[in-house]
MIZANU-192214 format. One line per 10 residues: number of its first residue (from 1); their letters; for each residue x, y, z of C-alpha. Coordinates in steps of 0.001 Angstrom, whole numbers, m for minus. Layout:
BEGIN
NUM) a) X/Y/Z; ...
END
This chain:
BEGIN
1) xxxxxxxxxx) 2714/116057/84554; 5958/117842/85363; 9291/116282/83150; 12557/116075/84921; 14561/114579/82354; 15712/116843/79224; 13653/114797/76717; 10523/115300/79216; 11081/119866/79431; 11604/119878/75562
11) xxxxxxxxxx) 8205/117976/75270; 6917/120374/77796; 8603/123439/75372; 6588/121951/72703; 3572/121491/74380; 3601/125179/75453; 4326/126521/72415; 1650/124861/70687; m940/125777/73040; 59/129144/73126
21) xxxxxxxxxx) m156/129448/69190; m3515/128018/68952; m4845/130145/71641; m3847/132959/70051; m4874/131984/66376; m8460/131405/68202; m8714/134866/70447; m6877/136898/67433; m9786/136719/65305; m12359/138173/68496
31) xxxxxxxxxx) m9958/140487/69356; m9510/141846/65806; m13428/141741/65791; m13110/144467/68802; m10489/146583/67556; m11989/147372/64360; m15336/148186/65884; m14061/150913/67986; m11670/152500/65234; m12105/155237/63019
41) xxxxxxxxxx) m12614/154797/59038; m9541/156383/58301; m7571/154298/60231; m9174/150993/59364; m8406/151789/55671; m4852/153078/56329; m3638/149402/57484; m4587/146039/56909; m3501/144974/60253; m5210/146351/63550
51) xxxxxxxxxx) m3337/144654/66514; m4011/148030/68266; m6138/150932/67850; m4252/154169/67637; m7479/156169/67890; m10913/154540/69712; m14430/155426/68825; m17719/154097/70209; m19808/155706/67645; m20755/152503/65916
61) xxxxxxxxxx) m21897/151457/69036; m24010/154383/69866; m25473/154233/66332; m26088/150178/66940; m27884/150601/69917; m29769/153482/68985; m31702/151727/66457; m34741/150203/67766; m34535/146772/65582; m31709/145575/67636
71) xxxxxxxxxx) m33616/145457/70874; m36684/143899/69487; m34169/141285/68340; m32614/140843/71310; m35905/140541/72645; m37084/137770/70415; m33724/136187/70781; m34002/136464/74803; m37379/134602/74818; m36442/131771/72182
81) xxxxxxxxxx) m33309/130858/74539; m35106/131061/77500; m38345/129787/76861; m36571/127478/74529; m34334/126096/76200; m36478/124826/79333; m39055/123338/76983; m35628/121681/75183; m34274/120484/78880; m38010/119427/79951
91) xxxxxxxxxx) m38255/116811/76986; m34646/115523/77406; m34881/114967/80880; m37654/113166/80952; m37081/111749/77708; m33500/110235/79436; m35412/109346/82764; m37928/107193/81067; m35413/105257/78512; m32888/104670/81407
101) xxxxxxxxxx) m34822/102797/83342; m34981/98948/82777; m38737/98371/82903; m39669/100501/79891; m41109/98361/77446; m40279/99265/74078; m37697/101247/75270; m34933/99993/72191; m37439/100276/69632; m37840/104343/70437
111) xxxxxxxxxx) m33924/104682/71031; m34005/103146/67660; m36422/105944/66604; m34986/108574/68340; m31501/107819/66516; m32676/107406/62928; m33559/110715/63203; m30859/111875/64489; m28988/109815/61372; m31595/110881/58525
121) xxxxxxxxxx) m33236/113925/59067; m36509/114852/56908; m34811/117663/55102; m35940/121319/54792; m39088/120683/52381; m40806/118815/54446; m39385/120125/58052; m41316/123577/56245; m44377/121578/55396; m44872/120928/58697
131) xxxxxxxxxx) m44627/123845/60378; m46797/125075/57773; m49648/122750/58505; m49398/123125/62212; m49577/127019/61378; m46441/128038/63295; m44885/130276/60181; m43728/133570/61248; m44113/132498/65336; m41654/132412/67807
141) xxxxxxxxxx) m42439/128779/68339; m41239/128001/64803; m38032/128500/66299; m38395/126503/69374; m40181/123322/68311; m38706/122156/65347; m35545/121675/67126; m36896/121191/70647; m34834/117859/71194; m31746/117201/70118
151) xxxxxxxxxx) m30905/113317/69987; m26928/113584/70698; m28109/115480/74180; m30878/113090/75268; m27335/109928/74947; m25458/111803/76595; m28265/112760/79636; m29627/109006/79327; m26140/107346/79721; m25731/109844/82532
161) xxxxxxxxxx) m28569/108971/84244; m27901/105279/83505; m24772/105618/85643; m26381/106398/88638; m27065/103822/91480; m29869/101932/90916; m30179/100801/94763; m31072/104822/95097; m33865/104999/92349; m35186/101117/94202
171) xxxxxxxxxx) m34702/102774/97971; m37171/105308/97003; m39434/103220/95514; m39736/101208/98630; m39986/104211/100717; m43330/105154/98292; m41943/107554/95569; m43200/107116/92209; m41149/108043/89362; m42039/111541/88972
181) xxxxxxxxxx) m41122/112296/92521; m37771/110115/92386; m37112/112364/89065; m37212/115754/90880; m36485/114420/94455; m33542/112223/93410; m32257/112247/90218; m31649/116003/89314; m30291/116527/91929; m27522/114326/91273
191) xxxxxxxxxx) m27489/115549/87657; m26987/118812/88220; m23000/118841/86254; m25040/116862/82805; m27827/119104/83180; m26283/122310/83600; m23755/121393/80593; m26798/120024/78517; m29024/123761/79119; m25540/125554/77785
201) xxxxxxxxxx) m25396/123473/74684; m29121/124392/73968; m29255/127987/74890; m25817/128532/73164; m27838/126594/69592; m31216/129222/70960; m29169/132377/70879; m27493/131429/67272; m30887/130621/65978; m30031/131355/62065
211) xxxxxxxxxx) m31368/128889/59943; m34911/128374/60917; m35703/132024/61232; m34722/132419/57789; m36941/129850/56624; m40217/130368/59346; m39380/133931/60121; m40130/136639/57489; m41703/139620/59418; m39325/141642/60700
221) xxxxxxxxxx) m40613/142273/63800; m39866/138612/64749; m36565/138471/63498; m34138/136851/66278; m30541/138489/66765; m28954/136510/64138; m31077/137427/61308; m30718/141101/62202; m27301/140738/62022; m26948/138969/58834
231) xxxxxxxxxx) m29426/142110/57567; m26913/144718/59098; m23982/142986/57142; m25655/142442/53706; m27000/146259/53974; m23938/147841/54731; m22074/145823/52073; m25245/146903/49562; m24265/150256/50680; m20665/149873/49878
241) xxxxxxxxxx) m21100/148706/46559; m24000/151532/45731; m21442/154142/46899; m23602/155204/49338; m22750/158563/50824; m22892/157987/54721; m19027/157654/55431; m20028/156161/58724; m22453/153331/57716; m20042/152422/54796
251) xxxxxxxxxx) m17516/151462/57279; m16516/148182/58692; m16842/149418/62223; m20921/149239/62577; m20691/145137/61176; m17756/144060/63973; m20178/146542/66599; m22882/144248/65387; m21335/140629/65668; m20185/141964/69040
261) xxxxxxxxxx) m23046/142742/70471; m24889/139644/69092; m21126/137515/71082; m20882/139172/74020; m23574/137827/76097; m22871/134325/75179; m19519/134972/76042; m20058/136355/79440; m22636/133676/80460; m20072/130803/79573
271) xxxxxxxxxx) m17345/131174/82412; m20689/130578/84809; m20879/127419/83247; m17648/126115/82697; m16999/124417/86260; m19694/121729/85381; m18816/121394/81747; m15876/119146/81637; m17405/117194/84019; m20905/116650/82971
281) xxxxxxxx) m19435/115685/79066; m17058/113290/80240; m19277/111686/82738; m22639/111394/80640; m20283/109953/77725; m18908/107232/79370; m21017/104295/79984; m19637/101224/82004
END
């Protein structure tokens, strides 16, 4: 809304202002990431502020991506958020479908569930037991199915879905579609702004898989991005206080390479979903 009166453009001043210091107190701290990856030693020790480099350098880049560990990580990481993700939108969707529709018997009783869960979890010990027993230590699916559904999602897709028309869902019935068919016919469809912000939250949770690869995950060959990263930053800083004698590797410039490398591709896949994101929050949030 655009202010006329003098009150109204000094509110606007303020509003501006704000805004424009908290977006730059949030992008300072990525772009300081990026400038101190692609500067020299010398010049990272000669100031303790690196608004812009004076002299660029992409060696701790070419030394990052040389090293073979980083793609099998990305690798691992690739497959969890894929592969993770549709198994993760496969359950909530039909998860939602099936508790949004009025004839479900029981259907409060395993909201009920689903939401005590979500309220008091089991806790690590016995989250590890479990994967344990069902033999899924140091497998990629010790990464996927532990967390394969997460409660707050399946609300928000099941109030979405609960918003819909029901004279569609009863149309098709009477034309001869059973539910599966009025799922994938008629209700996805429709769904597309919830779903498509629903697969972002999950792949964005796949591709910062930390916590259960460091309990599930010790061979190194299955480490996902984020553990190789946490590796590359506790190494170094051994390094640094061994007094290593690699100049290079005891700078600060191959750990910012690293945590840009493992940001990047989340950050460049995000603008692709933005459009629906607003939109499929609000809407599967609201229920009238």
């Amino acid at each position: 809304m655009h202010y006329t009166s003098r009150a109204g453009k000094l509110f606007d001043a303020f509003n501006i202002g704000f805004l424009a210091i908290v977006a730059i107190v949030t992008v300072y701290p990525f772009w300081d990431t990026f400038v101190v990856s692609i500067i020299p030693l010398e010049e990272y020790l000669g100031s303790s502020i690196h608004f812009f480099p004076k002299k660029v350098t992409f060696e701790a880049y070419s030394y990052l991506f040389s090293m073979s560990e980083l793609w099998t990580s990305y690798g691992v990481t690739l497959f969890v958020t894929v592969v993770g993700t549709a198994i993760s939108m496969f359950l909530t969707v039909t998860a939602a479908y099936a508790l949004s529709r009025p004839g479900l018997k029981g259907s409060r009783v395993i909201m009920f569930l689903f939401v005590f869960t979500m309220m008091f979890s089991g806790g690590i010990i016995p989250t590890y037991l479990v994967v344990k027993n069902l033999g899924m230590m140091n497998t990629v699916w010790a990464l996927i199915f532990p967390s394969a559904l997460a409660t707050y999602n399946l609300i928000i897709m099941k109030n979405f879905f609960n918003a819909l028309p029901d004279g569609l869902v009863e149309a098709a019935r009477i034309d001869g579609c059973n539910d599966l068919r009025i799922l994938y016919k008629i209700v996805i469809p429709l769904s597309l702004p919830a779903i498509s912000t629903i697969t972002l939250f999950y792949a964005v949770t796949r591709w910062n898989e930390f916590f259960n690869a460091i309990f599930f995950i010790s061979d190194k060959e299955l480490w996902p991005l984020q553990l190789f990263l946490r590796s590359m930053l506790f190494e170094n800083e051994s390094s640094y206080s061994g007094g290593g004698d690699n100049a290079f590797l005891l700078g600060p410039s191959i750990k910012m390479a690293t945590v840009m490398a493992a940001s990047i591709p989340v950050m460049l896949i995000y603008p692709f979903f933005q459009k629906y994101f607003t939109n499929g929050v609000l809407i599967g949030a609201v229920k009238e």
